[in-house]
Each structure stands twice: as C-alpha cells, then as structure tokens.
C-alpha positions in Angstrom: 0.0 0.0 0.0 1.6 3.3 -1.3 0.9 6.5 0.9 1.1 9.6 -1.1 1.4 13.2 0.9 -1.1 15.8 -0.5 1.9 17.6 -2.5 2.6 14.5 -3.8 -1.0 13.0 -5.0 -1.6 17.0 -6.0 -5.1 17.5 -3.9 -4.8 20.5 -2.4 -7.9 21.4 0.1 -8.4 25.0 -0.2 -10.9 25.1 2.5 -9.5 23.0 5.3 -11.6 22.0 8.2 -10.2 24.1 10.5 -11.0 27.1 8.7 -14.6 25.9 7.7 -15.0 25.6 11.5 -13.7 29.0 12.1 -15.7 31.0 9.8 -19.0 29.1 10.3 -18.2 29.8 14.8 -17.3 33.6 13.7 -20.5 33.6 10.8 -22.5 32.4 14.3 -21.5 34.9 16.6 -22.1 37.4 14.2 -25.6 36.3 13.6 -26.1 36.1 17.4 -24.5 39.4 18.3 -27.3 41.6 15.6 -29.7 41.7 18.2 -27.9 41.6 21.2 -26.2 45.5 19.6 -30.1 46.6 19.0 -31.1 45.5 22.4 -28.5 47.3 23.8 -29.0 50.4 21.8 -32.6 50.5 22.4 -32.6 50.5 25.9 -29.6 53.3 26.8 -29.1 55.5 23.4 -32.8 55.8 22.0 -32.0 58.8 19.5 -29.9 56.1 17.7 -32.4 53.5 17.0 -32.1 54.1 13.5 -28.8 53.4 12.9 -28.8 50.2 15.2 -31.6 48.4 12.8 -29.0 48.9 9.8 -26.0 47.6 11.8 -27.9 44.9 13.2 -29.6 43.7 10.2 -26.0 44.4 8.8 -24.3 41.8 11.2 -27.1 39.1 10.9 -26.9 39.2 6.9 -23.1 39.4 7.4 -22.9 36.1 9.8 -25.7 34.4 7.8 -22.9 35.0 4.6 -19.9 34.0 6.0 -20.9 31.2 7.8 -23.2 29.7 5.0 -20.2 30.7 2.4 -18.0 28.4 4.5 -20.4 25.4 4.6 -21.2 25.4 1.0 -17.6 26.1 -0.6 -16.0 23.9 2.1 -18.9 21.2 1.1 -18.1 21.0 -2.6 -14.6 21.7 -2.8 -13.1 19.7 0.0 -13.3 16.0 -1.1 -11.7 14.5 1.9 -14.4 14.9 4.1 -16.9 11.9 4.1 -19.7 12.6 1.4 -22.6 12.3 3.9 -20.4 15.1 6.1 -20.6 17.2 2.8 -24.2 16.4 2.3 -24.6 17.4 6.2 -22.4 20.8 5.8 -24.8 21.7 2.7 -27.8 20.8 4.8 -26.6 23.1 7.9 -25.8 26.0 5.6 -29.8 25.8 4.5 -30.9 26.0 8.1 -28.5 28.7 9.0 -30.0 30.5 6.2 -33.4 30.2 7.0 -32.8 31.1 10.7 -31.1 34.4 10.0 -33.6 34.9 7.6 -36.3 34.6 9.9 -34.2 36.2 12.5 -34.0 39.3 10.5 -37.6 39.5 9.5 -38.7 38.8 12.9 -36.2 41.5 14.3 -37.5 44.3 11.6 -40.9 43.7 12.7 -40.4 44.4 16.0 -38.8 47.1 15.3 -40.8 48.9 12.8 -43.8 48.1 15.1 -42.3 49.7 18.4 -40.5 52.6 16.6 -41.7 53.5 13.1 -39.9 55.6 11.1 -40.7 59.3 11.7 
C-alpha cells in the first residue's frame, strides 16, 4: 500500500476543516451578536435607533454570509471529508439560512412596530 502526501498526490484542500469551523463559529457569533447590539441600543441610546436596525440587520446578513459561504464552498470543494459530512455541511448552511432569515424578519418587525420611522 503506497501513501502519497497531498503535494505528492496534487489534492490540495483550499478550505480545510479548520477554517470551515472557524468562519461558520465567527459567521454564528455574528448572527447572534445583531440583536444583542439593537437590544443594547434600544434600551440606553434611544435617539440612535435608526442606525442600530442597519448595523444589526448588517451583522445578521453578514454572519448568515460567511458562515453559510464556509459550509457550501468547504462542502463542494473539500473531497476528503466523508460525502454524507458534505451532504450534512450543505444541509446546515440551509438551516442557518433560513434562521437568520427569519431572524432578520422577525427582528425588523419588531422594530418597525415599536419605533416607526418618523
């Protein structure tokens, strides 16, 4: 049984686990950390509502992207993983979507319903 190195068999994984875990952990922290800045900016700097529903929306479309960027690219391009780990990553990436989707829209709700636009 031969074992080749990766230089030496020329796969080269651009999108290594440990960087598909990083940027999906800092994609979730940035989806987490949208409301948690409109929260805080609602209850001690009220003239600055408006600008805390862009950021936050900002941050939460911003996590949602990198983390579900990491899952999908790292799901196609990295072979080495298992195929049913791939199929799972690709499968995660959709649910992240939909939950900062509905994160967002539930957030802007609020929002527009407590404190409409002037």
């Amino acid at each position: 049984m031969k074992s080749e190195s990766k230089e030496e068999s020329g796969e080269h994984t651009v999108f290594s686990t440990e960087l598909i875990v990083g940027a999906v952990l800092v994609g979730i922290v940035l989806i987490l950390f949208g409301p948690l800045v409109l929260i805080w900016v609602e209850l001690y700097y009220l003239r600055a509502i408006e600008g805390s529903r862009m950021l936050a929306a900002t941050l939460i479309s911003l996590g949602g992207m990198v983390s579900c960027g990491a899952l999908i690219v790292g799901g196609i391009i990295n072979k080495s993983i298992d195929k049913f780990v791939r199929l799972g990553m690709l499968v995660a990436a959709a649910l992240i979507m939909l939950v900062a989707a509905m994160l967002l829209a539930v957030e802007m709700t609020l929002v527009f319903h407590y404190f409409p636009f002037d």
